[in-house]
C-alpha positions as CSV (number, residue, x, y, z in Angstrom):
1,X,8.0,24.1,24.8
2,X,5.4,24.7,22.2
3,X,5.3,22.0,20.5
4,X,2.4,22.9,17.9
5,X,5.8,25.3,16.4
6,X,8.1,22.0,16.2
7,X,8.8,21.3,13.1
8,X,11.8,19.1,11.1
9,X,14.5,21.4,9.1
10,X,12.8,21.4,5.6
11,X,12.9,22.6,2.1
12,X,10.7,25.2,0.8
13,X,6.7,23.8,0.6
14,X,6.3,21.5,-2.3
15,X,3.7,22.3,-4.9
16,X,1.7,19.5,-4.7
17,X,-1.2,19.6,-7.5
18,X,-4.5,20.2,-6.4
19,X,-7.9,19.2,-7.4
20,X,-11.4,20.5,-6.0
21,X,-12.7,18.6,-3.9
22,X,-16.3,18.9,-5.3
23,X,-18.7,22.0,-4.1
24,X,-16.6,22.8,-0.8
25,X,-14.3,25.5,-2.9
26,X,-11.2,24.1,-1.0
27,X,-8.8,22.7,-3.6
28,X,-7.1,19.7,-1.8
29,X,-3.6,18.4,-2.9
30,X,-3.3,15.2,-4.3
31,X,-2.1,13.2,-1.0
32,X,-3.9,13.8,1.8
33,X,-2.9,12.9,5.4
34,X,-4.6,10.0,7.0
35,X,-5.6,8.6,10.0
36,X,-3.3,5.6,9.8
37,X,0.0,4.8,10.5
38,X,1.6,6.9,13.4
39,X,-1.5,9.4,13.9
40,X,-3.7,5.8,15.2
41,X,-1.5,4.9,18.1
42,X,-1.1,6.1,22.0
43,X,1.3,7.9,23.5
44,X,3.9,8.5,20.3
45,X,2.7,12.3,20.4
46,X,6.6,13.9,18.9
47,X,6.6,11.3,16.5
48,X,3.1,12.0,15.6
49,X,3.8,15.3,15.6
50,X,6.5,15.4,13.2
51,X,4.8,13.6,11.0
52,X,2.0,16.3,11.1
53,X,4.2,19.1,10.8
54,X,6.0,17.2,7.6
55,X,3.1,16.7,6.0
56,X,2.4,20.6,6.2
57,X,5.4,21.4,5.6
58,X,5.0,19.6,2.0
59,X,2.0,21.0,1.0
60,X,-0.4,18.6,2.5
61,X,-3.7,21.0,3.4
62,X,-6.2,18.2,3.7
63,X,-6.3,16.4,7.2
64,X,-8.1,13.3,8.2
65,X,-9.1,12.0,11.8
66,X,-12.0,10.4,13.7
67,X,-12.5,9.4,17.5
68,X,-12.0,5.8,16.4
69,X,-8.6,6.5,15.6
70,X,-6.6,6.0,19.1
71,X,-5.1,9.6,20.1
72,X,-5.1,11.1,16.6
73,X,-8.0,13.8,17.7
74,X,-5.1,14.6,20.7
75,X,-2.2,15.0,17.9
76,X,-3.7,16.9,15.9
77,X,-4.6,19.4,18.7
78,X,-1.0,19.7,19.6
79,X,0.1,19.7,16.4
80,X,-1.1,22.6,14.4
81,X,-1.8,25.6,16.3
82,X,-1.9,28.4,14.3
83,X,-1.4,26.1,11.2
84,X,-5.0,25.0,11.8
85,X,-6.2,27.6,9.6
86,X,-4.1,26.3,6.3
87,X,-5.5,23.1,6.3
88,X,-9.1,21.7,5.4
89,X,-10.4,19.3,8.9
90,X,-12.2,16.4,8.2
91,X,-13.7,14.0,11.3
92,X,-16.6,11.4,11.6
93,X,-19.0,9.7,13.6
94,X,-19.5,6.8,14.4
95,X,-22.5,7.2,16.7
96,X,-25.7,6.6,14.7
97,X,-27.2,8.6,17.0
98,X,-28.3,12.6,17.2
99,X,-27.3,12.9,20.9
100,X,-24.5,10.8,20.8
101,X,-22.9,12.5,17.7
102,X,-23.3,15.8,19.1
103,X,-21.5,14.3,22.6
104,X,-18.3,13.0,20.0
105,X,-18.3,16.6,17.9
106,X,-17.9,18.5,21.3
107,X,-15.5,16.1,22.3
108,X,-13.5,15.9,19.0
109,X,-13.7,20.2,18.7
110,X,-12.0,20.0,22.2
111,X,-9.5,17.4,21.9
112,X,-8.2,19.2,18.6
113,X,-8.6,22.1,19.9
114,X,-10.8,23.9,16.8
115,X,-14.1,25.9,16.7
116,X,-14.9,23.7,14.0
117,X,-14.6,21.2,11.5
118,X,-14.5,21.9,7.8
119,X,-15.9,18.4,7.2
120,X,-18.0,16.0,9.8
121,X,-18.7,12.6,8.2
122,X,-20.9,9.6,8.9
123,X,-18.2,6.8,10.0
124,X,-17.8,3.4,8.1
125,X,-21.5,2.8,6.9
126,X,-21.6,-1.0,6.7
127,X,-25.3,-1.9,6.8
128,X,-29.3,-0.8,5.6
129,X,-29.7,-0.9,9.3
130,X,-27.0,1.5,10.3
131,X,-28.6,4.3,7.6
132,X,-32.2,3.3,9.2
133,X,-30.9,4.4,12.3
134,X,-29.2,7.1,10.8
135,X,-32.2,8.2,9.2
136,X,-35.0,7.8,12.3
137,X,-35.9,10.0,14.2
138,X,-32.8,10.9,16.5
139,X,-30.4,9.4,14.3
140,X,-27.4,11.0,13.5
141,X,-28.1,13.0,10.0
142,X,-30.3,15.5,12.8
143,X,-26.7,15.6,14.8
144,X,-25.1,16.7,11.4
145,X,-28.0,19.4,9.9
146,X,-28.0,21.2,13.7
147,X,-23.8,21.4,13.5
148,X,-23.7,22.9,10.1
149,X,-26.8,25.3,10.6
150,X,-24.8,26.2,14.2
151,X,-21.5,26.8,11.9
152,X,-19.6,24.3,14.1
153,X,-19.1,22.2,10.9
154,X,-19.1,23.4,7.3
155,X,-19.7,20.2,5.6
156,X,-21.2,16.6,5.5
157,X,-20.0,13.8,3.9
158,X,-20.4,9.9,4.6
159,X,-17.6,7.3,4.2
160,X,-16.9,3.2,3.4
161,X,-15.4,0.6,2.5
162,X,-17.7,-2.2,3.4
163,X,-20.7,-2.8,0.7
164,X,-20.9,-0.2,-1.8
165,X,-24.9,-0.8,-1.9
166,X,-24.8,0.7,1.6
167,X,-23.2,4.2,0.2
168,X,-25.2,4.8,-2.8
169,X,-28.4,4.2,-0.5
170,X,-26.9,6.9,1.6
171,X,-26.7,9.0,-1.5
172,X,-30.1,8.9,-2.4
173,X,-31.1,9.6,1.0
174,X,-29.1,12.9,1.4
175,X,-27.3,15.2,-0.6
176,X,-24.0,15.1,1.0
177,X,-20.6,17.1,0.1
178,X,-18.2,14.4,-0.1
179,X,-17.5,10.7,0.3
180,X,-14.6,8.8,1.8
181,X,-14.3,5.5,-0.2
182,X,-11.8,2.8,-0.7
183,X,-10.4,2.4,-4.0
184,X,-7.6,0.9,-5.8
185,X,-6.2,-1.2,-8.5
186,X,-7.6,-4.2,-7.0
187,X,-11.5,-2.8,-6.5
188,X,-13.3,-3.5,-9.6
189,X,-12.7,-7.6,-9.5
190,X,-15.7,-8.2,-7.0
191,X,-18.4,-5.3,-5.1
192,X,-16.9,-2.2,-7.1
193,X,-16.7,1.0,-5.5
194,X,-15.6,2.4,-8.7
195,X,-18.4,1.1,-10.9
196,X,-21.0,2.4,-8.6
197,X,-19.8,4.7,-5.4
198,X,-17.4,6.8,-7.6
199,X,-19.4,7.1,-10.9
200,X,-22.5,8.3,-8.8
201,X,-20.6,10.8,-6.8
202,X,-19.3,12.4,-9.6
203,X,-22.6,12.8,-11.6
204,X,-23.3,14.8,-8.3
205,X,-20.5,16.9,-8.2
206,X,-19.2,15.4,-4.8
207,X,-16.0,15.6,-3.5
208,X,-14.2,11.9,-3.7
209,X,-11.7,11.2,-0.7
210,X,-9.7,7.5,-2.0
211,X,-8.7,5.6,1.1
212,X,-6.8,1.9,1.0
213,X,-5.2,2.9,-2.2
214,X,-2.3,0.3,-1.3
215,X,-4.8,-1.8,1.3
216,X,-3.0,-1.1,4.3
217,X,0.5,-2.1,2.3
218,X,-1.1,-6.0,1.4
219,X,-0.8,-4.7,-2.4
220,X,2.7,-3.4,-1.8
221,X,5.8,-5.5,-2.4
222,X,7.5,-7.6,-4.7
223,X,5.6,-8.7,-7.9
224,X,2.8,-6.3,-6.6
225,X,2.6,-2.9,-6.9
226,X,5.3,0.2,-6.2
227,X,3.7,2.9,-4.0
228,X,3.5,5.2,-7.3
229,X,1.7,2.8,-9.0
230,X,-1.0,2.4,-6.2
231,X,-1.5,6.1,-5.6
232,X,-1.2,6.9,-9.6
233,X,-4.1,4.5,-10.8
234,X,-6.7,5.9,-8.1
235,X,-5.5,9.8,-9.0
236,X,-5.9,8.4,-12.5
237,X,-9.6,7.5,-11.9
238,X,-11.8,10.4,-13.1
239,X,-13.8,12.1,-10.0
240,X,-11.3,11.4,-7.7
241,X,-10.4,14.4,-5.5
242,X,-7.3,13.3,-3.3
243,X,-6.2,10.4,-1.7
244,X,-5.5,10.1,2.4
245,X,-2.6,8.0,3.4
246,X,-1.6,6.9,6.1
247,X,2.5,7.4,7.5
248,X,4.6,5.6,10.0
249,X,7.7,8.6,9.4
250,X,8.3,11.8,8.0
251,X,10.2,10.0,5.4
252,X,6.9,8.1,4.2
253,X,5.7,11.5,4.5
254,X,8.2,12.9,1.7
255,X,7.8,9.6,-0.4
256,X,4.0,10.4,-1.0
257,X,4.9,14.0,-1.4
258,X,7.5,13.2,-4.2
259,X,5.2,10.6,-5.7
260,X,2.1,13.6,-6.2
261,X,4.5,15.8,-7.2
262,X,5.9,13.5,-10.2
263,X,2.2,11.9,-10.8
264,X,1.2,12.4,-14.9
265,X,-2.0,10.7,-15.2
266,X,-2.2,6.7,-16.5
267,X,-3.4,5.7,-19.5
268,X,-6.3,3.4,-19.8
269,X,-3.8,0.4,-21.0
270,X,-1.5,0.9,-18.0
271,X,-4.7,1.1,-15.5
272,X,-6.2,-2.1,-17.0
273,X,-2.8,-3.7,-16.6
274,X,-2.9,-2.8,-12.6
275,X,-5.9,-4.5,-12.5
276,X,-4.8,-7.6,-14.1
277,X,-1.6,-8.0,-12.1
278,X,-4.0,-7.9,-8.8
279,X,-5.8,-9.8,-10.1
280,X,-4.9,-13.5,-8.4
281,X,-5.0,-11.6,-4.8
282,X,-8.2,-9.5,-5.3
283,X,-9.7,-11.3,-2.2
284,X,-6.6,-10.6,-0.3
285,X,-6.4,-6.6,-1.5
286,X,-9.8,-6.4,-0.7
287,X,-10.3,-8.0,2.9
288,X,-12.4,-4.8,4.1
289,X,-15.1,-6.0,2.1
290,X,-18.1,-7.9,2.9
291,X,-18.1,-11.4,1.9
292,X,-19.7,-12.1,-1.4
């Protein structure tokens, strides 16, 4: 059986609203599909695979993966088919190398079975040292010039969550299409990506990617925050493009859905107010951080 055709019984694709997502012309929906939850596993490919096809099947045209992420290249592969073409790609590396990159890109066109990517990315910059490398000779930014000149990606972008100091000196070094940053309600209490990260990208017209919206669920739950509230202050924040999530089910799949579809944007009382209520945890809501 094919399984890149199975699909759930559904309604009608939702219309999810859309944003650009900077100078790339592709106009991503609000929720994006992450590389979390089910897709970072082994050997769950149906439930992966529903969870794929749900997303879809919602309106979701904005997918992310990496090779880091356990057999989420393989799902993927299996998964869309002839659906690859409705959907924007997005992978990383995580070599710092030009040879080594180019060894992961062939490796991650095959095991999703693509000609390309529509966005390669520079994986989880953390350190001055990893751009050094990056930016030596060899390094990796030579791995992602030669696969957009060769049309086996279309665009570059760099991601984080570590130090945003790291990021904005990747910035100035390069004049990527997009970032992948964390954001949420609890980021601007200590190391902002908002202050700095966002604000810059958007004074250069770059496509912003939000990632541990709700920190991997620690800002979810009672006297926290509701899922709508999570996603809603980081679509609130101006720049932002979409927002990947990861999802365990096709049901989580349909919350986010529902949430983007019902999303009106905060006001600046009711984003201060998030902000406040995390507050007392910040440390705990922002564990991907570097210690300060």
């Amino acid at each position: 059986m094919d399984t890149a055709r199975i699909s759930d019984e559904h309604t009608s694709p939702s219309l999810l609203p859309r944003r650009a997502l900077g100078r790339t012309g592709h106009e991503a929906a609000l929720f994006s599909l992450g590389g979390e939850g089910i897709l970072r596993t082994h050997g769950r490919g149906p439930e992966a695979i529903r969870v794929i096809h749900r997303a879809l099947d919602q309106g979701v045209n904005y997918c992310d993966t990496a090779p880091a992420y356990a057999g989420s290249l393989d799902y993927y592969g299996e998964a869309l088919g002839e659906r690859r073409r409705d959907i924007f790609l997005a992978s990383k590396t995580h070599d710092r190398t030009r040879e080594g990159s180019l060894k992961l890109l062939d490796e991650s066109l095959r095991r999703l079975r693509t000609d390309h990517l529509d966005l390669w990315q520079l994986h989880d910059l953390r350190t001055l040292d990893d751009l050094n490398r990056i930016f030596a000779k060899g390094g990796a930014i030579e791995a992602l010039v030669q696969a957009r000149a060769e049309g086996r990606v279309r665009f570059l972008g760099l991601t984080g969550h570590h130090d945003p100091a790291v990021l904005m000196e990747g910035m100035r070094r390069f004049d990527f299409d997009t970032v992948l940053v964390a954001l949420n309600a609890a980021d601007v209490h200590r190391l902002s990506f908002i202050k700095t990260v966002l604000s810059e990208a958007t004074r250069r017209g770059m496509g912003v990617i939000g990632m541990k919206s709700c920190a991997q669920g620690a800002l979810l739950g009672q006297g926290k925050l509701a899922m709508g509230e999570a996603l809603g202050y980081v679509w609130s924040l101006p720049g932002v493009s979409t927002v990947v999530v990861g999802c365990k089910t096709p049901a989580e799949v349909d919350d986010n859905a529902r949430i983007a579809q019902q999303f009106t944007a905060f006001e600046e009382r009711r984003l201060r107010e998030l902000e406040e209520r995390t507050r007392p945890q910040a440390a705990i809501f922002t564990y991907y951080k570097k210690p300060v």
